[in-house]
C-alpha positions in Angstrom: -51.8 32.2 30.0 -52.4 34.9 27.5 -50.3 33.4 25.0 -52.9 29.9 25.2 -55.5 32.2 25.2 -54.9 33.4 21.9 -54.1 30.2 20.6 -57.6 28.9 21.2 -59.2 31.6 19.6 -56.9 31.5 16.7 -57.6 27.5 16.1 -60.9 27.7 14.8 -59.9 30.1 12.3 -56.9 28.0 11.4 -59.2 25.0 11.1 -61.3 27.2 8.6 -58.6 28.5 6.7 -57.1 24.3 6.2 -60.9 23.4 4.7 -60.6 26.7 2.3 -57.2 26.3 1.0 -58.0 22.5 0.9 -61.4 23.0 -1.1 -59.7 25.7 -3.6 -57.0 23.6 -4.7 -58.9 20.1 -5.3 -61.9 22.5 -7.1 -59.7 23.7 -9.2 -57.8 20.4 -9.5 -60.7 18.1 -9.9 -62.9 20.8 -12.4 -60.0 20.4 -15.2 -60.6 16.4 -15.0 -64.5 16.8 -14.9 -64.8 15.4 -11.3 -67.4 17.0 -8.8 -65.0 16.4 -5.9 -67.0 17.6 -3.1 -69.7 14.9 -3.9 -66.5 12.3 -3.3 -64.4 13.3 -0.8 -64.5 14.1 2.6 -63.7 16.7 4.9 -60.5 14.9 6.8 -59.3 14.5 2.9 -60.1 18.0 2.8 -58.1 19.4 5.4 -54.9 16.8 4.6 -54.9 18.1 1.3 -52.6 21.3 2.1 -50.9 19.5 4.6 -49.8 16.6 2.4 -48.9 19.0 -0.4 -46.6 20.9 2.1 -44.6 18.0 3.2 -44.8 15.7 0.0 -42.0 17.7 -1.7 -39.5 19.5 0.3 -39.0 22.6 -2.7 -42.9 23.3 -1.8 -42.2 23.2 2.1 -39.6 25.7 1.5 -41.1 27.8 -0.9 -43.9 28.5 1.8 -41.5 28.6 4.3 -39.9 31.7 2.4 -43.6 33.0 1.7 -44.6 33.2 5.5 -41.2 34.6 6.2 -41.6 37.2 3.1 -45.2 37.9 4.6 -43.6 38.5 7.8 -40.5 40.6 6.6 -43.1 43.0 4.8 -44.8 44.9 6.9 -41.9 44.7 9.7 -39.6 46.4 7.2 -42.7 48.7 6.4 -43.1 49.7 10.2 -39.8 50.5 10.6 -40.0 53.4 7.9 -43.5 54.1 8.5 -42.6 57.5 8.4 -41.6 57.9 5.0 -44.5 58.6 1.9 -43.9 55.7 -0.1 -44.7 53.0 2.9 -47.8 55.2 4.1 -48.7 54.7 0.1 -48.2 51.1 0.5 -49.5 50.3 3.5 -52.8 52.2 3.5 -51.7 54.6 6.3 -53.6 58.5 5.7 -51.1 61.5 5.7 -51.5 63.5 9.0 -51.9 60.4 10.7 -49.0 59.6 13.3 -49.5 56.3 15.1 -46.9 55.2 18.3 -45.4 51.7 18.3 -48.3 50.2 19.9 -51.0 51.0 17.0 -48.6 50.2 14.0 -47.8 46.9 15.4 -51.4 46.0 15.5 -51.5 48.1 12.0 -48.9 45.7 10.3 -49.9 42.5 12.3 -53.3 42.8 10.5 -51.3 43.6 7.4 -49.5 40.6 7.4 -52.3 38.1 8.5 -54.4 39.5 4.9 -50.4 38.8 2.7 -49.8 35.9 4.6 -53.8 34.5 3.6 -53.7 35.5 0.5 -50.0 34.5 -0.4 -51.0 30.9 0.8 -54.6 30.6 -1.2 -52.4 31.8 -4.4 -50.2 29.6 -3.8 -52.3 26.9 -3.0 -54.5 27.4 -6.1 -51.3 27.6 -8.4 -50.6 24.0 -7.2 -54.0 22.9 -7.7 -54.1 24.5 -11.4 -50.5 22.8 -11.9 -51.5 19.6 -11.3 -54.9 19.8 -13.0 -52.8 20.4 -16.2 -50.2 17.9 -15.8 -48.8 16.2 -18.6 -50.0 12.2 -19.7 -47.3 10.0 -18.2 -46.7 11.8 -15.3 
């Protein structure tokens, strides 16, 4: 029951995060061509976008696939040597601080949420700035 419960306040956020990374990369896209494309398109096309992108080539599905498991690796390698200066460093944590499990789990959840977001919206954008400046013929 908890475990829906999250889910269902997660979606809307999810939902959000789709129309960003889809609006991002067919701005950029679309700008290099001269095409206003939020006059043209709607906001289904906006939230396929990503999706279609993700599942049109599989050497994009498993690039992401190894930048959500990177984003996830990260801070659980960081919280298991939380303790040494260079991850505190890293991971924002003050000096004198000592946290238990319970706090640096939430500590490196949130940590990973903000790499995983802003992994994906670089990626995402890269695409879009990719395909903006393909080559004639293509």
């Amino acid at each position: 029951m908890k475990f829906t419960t999250g889910i269902q306040k997660l979606l809307p956020f999810g939902y959000l995060f789709l129309i960003v990374m889809g609006v991002l990369k067919e701005s950029i896209l679309y700008y290099q061509l001269g095409i206003n494309i939020i006059r043209y398109s709607s906001i289904t096309d906006i939230l396929i976008s990503p999706v279609e992108d993700l599942v049109s080539h599989p050497l994009v599905f498993a690039v992401v696939i190894l930048l959500v498991m990177g984003a996830y690796g990260l801070p659980a390698y960081l919280a298991k040597r939380r303790d040494r200066k260079w991850v505190r460093k890293v991971a924002g944590l003050k000096n004198g601080v000592q946290m238990n499990d319970e706090e640096s789990a939430v500590h490196f959840t949130h940590m990973f949420i903000k790499t995983l977001v802003f992994m994906l919206l670089g990626f995402f954008s890269g695409i879009g700035v990719a395909e903006g400046t393909g080559r004639p013929g293509k």
